[in-house]
N, C-alpha and C positions, 0 to 999 in steps of 0.2 A: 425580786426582779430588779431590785434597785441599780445592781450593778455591770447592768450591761449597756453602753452605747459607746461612742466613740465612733464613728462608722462603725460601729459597733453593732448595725444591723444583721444578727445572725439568723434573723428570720425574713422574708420577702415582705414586701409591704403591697398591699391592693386597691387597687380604686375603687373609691364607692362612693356612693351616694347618702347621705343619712344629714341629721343634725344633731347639735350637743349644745346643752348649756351646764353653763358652770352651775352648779348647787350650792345656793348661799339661802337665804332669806326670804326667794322666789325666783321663782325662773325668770330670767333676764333675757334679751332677744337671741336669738339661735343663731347658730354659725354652722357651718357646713363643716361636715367628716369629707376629707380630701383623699387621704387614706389608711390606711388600719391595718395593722400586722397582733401577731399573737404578745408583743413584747408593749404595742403602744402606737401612734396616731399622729396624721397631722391633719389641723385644724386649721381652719379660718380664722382669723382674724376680727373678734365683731368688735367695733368703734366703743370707747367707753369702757370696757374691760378692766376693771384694775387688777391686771396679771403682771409677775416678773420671775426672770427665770433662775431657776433654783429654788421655786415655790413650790407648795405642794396644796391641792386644790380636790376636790370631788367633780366630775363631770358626768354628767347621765349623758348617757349615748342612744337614737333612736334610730334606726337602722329600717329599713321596708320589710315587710313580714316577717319582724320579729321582736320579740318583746322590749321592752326599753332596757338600758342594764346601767347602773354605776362602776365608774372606779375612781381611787387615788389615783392621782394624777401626779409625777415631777414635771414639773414645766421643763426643758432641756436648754430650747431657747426660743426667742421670737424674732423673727426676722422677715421682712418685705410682706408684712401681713400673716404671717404666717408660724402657727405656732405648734411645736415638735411639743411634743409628751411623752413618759413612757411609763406604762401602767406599775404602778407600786405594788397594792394591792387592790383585791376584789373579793366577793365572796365566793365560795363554788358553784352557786346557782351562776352568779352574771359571768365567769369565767367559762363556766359550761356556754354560755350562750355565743360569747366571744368566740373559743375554739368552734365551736359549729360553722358562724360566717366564715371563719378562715379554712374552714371544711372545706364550705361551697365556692369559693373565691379556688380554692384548687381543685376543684373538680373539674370546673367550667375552663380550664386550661387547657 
């Protein structure tokens, strides 16, 4: 997945609700999923963060009615609070989980 962006969005991105923190040592305060596409996500901004872009990070994602999921994370960039990701890797469990949201985000279209 690594080398797709550039506006390089070849997939739609969706609004949603959910939270994520970064996976380090313990879970740090949560930041808000803005929105989420099959390739990758954008994120809030939580204060204190030591993030930079061109990093490559783990984020558990919690989403409403459904199970939490991790991925590798590329940071893309951060800007006005706000921080682009695009999923590297996952496993097929959390990937499955991921394509299902993006199921139902096009269904409800």
């Amino acid at each position: 997945m690594g080398e797709l962006y550039d506006d390089r969005r070849q997939e739609p991105r969706y609004a949603t609700s959910g939270i994520y923190y970064v996976e380090s040592s313990g879970r740090g305060n949560p930041g808000k999923i803005l929105d989420l596409s099959v390739n990758g996500a954008m994120l809030e901004q939580v204060e204190g963060q030591a993030l930079n872009s061109g990093s490559r990070v783990n984020v558990v994602l919690s989403l409403p009615g459904q199970p939490e999921f991790v991925a590798d994370v590329l940071i893309q960039h951060i800007v006005n609070g706000r921080i682009g990701v695009e999923f590297y890797d996952m496993s097929p469990e959390h990937f499955s989980t991921l394509a299902k949201l993006i199921d139902q985000h096009q269904r409800s279209r």
